[in-house]
C-alpha positions as CSV (number, residue, x, y, z in Angstrom):
1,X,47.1,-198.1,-6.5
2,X,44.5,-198.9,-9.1
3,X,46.0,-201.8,-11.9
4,X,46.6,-199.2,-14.9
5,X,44.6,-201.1,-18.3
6,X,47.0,-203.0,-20.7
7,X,48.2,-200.9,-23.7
8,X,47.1,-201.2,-26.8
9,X,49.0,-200.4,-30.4
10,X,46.7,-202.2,-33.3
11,X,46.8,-200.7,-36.7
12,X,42.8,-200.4,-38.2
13,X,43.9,-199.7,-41.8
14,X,46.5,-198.1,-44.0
15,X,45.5,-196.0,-47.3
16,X,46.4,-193.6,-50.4
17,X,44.7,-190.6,-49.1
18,X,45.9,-188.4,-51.8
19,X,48.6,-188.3,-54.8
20,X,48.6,-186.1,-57.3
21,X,51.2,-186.2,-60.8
22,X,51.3,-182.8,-62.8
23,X,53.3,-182.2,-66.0
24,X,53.1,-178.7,-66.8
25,X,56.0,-178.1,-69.2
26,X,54.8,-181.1,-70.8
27,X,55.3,-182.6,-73.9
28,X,58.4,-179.6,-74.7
29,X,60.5,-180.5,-71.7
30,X,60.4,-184.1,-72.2
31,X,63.1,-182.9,-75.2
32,X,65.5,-181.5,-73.0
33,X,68.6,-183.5,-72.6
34,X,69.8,-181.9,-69.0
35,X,69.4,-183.5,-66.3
36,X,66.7,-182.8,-63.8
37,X,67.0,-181.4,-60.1
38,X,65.7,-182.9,-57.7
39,X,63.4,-181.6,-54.8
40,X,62.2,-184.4,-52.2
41,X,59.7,-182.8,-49.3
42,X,58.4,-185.2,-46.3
43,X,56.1,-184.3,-43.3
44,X,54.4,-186.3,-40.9
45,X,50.8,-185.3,-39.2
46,X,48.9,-186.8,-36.7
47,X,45.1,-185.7,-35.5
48,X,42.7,-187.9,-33.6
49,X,39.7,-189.5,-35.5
50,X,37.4,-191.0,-32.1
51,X,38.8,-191.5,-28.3
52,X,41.6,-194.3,-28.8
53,X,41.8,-194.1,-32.3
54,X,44.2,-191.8,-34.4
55,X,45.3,-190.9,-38.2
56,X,49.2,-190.7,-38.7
57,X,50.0,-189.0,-42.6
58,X,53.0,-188.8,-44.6
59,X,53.5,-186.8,-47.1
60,X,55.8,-186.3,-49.8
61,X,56.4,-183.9,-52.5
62,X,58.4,-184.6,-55.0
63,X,59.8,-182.0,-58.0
64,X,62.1,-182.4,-60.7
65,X,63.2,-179.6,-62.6
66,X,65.1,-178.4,-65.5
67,X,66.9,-174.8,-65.0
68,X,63.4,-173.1,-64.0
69,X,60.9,-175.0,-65.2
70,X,59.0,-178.3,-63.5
71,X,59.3,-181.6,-65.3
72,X,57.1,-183.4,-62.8
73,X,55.3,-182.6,-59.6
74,X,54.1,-185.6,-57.6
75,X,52.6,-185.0,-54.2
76,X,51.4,-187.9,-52.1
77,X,49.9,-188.4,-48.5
78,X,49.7,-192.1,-46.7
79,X,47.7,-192.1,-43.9
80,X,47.1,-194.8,-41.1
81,X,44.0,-195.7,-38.6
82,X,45.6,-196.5,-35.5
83,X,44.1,-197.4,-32.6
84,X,46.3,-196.2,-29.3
85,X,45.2,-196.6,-25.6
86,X,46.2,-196.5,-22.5
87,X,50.0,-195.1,-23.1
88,X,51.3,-192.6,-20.8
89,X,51.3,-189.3,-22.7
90,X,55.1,-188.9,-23.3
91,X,54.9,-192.2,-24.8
92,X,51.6,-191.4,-27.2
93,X,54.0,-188.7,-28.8
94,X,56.9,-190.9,-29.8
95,X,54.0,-193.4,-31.3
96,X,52.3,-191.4,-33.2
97,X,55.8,-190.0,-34.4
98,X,57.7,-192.5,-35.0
99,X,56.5,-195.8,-35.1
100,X,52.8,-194.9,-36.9
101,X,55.0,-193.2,-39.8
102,X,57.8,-196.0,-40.1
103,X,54.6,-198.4,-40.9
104,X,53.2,-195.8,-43.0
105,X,56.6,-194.7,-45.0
106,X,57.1,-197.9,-46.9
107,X,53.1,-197.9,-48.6
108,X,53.9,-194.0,-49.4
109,X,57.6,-195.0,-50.8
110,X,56.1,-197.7,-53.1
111,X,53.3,-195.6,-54.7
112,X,55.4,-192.4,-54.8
113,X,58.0,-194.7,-57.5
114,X,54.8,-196.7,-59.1
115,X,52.9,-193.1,-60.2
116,X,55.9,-191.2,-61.3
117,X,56.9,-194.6,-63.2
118,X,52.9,-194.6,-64.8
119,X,53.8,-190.9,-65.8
120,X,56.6,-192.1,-67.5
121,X,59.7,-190.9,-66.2
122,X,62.1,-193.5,-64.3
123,X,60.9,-194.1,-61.0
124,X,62.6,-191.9,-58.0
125,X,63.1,-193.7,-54.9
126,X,62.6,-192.1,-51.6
127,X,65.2,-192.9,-49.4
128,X,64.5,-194.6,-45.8
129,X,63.8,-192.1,-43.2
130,X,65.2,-192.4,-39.4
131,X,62.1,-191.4,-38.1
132,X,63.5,-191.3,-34.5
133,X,65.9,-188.6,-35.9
134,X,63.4,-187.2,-37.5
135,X,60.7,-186.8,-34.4
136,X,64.0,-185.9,-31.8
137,X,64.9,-182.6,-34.4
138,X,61.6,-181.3,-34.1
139,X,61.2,-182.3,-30.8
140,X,64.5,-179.9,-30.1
141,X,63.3,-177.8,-32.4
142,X,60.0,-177.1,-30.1
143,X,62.0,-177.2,-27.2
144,X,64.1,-174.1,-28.8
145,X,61.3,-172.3,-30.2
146,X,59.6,-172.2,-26.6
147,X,62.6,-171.5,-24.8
148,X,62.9,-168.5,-27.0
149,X,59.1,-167.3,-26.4
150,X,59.6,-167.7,-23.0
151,X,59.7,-164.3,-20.9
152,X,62.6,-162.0,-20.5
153,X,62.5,-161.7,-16.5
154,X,64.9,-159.7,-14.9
């Protein structure tokens, strides 16, 4: 049996790839004394950029809202250059969704609070995220979705 090459988990780089802060309602709703709803929206995405090297997102949308109309919109994406080789393919999955984002998460946190803060409103925190959970509930999820696709057979 051949010696299988060492593995390798290096992060390249970690950026803003896109945020975006809209105020439609604005300056008018900025007099309304109710209190805002809430509306926090996270997905993770992972595509391949060159052979061993990958781009784990995660994005967040963010909207507050008074009866109907927005306050604030704020939609975000941190992204991540990873470079991954020579991981069993089972194990590629569970990087890429849950350890690339939980590096990822805390840059996206961070500038999520700073640019609704710059828009002027208190900043909203997002809250820490089990990734694990998060990657085993769509995992299921798949799992269920296929299981129902499959075949009637009788």
């Amino acid at each position: 049996m051949a010696d299988q090459e060492t593995p390798v988990f290096q992060i390249q780089r970690v950026y803003l790839k896109e945020a975006s802060l809209e105020q439609p309602n604005s300056p008018a709703i900025l007099l309304e004394q109710e209190a805002p709803t809430v509306d926090i929206q996270l997905g993770v995405n992972a595509a391949p950029v060159a052979e061993g090297i990958f781009e784990v997102s995660v994005r967040a949308t963010v909207q507050t809202k008074i009866k109907d109309k927005t306050v604030f919109l704020v939609e975000a994406t941190q992204a991540g250059i990873f470079e991954i080789r020579n991981l069993p393919q089972d194990q590629m999955s569970q990087v890429m969704g849950i350890a690339c984002p939980q590096i990822v998460y805390p840059y996206l946190r961070g500038n999520v609070a700073d640019l609704i803060q710059r828009g002027g409103f208190p900043p909203v925190h997002l809250a820490e995220i089990n990734f694990q959970a998060m990657y085993e509930q769509q995992q299921a999820q798949l799992a269920s979705q296929a299981g129902a696709d499959a075949p009637v057979t009788q």
